[in-house]
C-alpha beads as a LAMMPS data file, in Angstrom:
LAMMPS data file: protein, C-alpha beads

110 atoms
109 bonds

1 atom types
1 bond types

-500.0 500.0 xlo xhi
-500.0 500.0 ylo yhi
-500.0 500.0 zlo zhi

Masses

1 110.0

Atoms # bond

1 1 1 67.092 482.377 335.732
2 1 1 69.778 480.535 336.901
3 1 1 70.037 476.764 337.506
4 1 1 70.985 477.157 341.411
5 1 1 67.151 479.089 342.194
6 1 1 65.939 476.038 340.939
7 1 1 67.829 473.566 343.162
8 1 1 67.097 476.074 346.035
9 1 1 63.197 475.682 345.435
10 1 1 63.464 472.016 345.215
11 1 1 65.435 471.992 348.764
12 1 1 62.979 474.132 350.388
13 1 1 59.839 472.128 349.231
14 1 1 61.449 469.123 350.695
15 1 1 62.200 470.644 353.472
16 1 1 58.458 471.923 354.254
17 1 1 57.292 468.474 353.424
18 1 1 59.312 467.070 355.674
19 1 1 58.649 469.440 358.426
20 1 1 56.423 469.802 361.399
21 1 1 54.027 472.354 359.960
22 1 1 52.950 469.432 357.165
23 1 1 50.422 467.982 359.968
24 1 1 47.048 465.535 358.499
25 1 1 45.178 463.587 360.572
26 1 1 45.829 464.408 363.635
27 1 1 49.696 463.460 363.060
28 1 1 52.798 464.216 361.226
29 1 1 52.465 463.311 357.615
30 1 1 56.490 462.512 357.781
31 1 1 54.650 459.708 360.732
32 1 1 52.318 458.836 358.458
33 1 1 54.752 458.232 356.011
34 1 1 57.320 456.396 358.415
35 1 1 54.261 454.018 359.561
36 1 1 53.884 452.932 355.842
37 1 1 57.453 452.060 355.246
38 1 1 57.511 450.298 358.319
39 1 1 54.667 448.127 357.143
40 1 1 55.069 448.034 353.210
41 1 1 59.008 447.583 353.416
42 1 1 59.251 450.253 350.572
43 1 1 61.387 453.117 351.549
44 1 1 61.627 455.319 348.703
45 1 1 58.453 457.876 347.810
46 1 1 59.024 459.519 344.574
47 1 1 56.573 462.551 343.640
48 1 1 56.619 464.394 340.634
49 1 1 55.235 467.504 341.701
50 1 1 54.476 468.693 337.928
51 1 1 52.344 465.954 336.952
52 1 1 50.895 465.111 340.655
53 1 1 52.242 461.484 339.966
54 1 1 53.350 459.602 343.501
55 1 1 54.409 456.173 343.381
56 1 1 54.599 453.404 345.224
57 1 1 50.931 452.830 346.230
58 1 1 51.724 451.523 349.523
59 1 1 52.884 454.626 350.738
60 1 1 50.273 457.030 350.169
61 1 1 48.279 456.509 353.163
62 1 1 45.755 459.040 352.595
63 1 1 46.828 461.825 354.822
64 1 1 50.531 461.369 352.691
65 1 1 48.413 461.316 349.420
66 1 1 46.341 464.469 350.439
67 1 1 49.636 465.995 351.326
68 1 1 51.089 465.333 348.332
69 1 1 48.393 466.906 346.155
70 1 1 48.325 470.060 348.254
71 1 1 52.084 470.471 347.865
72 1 1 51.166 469.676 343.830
73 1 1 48.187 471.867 343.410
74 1 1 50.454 475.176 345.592
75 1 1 54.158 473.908 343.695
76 1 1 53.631 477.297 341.239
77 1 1 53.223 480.011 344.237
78 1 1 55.469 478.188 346.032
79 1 1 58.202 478.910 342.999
80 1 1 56.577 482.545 342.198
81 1 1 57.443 483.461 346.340
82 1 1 60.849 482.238 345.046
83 1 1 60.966 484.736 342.451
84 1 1 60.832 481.761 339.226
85 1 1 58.774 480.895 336.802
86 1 1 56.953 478.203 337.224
87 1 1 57.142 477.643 333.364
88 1 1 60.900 477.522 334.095
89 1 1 60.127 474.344 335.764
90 1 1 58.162 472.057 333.126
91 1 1 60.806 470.957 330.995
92 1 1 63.157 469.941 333.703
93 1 1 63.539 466.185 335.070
94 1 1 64.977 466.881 338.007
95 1 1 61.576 467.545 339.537
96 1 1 61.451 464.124 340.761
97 1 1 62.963 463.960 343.912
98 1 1 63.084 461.112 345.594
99 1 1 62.677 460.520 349.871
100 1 1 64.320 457.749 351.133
101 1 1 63.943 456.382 354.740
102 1 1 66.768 454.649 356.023
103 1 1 65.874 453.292 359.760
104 1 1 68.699 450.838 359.852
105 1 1 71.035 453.432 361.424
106 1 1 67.752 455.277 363.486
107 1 1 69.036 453.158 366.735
108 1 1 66.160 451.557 367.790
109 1 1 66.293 447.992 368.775
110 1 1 63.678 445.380 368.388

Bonds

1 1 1 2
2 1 2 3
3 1 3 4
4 1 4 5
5 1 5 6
6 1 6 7
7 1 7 8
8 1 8 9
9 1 9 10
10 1 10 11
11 1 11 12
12 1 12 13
13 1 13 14
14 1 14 15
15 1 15 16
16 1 16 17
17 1 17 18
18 1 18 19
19 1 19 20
20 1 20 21
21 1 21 22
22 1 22 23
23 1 23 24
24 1 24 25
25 1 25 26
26 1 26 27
27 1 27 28
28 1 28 29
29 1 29 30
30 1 30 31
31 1 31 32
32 1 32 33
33 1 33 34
34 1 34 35
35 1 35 36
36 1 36 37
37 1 37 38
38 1 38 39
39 1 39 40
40 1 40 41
41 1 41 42
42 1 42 43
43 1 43 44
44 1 44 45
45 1 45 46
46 1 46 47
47 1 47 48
48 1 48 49
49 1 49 50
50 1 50 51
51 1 51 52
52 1 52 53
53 1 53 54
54 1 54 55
55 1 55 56
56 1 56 57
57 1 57 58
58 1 58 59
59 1 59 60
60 1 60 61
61 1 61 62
62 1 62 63
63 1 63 64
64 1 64 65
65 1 65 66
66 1 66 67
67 1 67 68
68 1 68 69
69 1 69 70
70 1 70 71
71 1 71 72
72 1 72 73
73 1 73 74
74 1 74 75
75 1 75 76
76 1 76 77
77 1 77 78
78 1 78 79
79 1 79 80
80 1 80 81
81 1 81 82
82 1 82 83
83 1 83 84
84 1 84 85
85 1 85 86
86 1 86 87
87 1 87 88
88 1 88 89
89 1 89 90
90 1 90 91
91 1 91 92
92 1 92 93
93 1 93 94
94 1 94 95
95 1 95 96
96 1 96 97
97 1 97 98
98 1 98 99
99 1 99 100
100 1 100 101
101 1 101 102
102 1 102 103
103 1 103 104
104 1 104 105
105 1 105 106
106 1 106 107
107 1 107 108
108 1 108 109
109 1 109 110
């Protein structure tokens, strides 16, 4: 298997997180998510989807954390659909992606 199936997985999970069809709560979990960075001042979420690990606490708002450990517990099928292995994965530390929010170039003013 080559390296570049791997990278395309990782984009494409990311890319479903992020999306509109990743809905909890009767909202976006990317709101959700936004709404806790706004509060906590932390704008970096870092999930290891191998080990279900999600860090930092204030964050994971419960529709986010729920989120997260859907996306954790499907992570194999999702990289089966993909045609890998999802023991291909285990080794490799490049699993942990990191999200960052940056608002200071969003526009909005206060």
């Amino acid at each position: 298997m080559k390296y570049k199936a791997l990278k395309s997985a990782a984009h494409n999970v990311g890319r479903s997180f992020a999306s509109s069809l990743n809905w909890r709560d009767n909202d976006y979990v990317m709101s959700h998510l936004a709404r806790a960075v706004v509060t906590s001042g932390e704008v970096e979420l870092d999930v290891d989807l191998l080990s279900g690990r999600a860090q930092p606490p204030p964050l994971l708002a419960e529709p986010v954390q729920a989120s997260v450990a859907d996306y954790v517990r499907r992570f194999p099928d999702m990289l089966r659909s993909q045609r890998i292995s999802p023991e291909a994965a285990r080794p490799r530390r490049c699993w942990r992606q990191p999200c960052a929010c940056d608002f200071s170039r969003s526009g909005a003013s206060s």
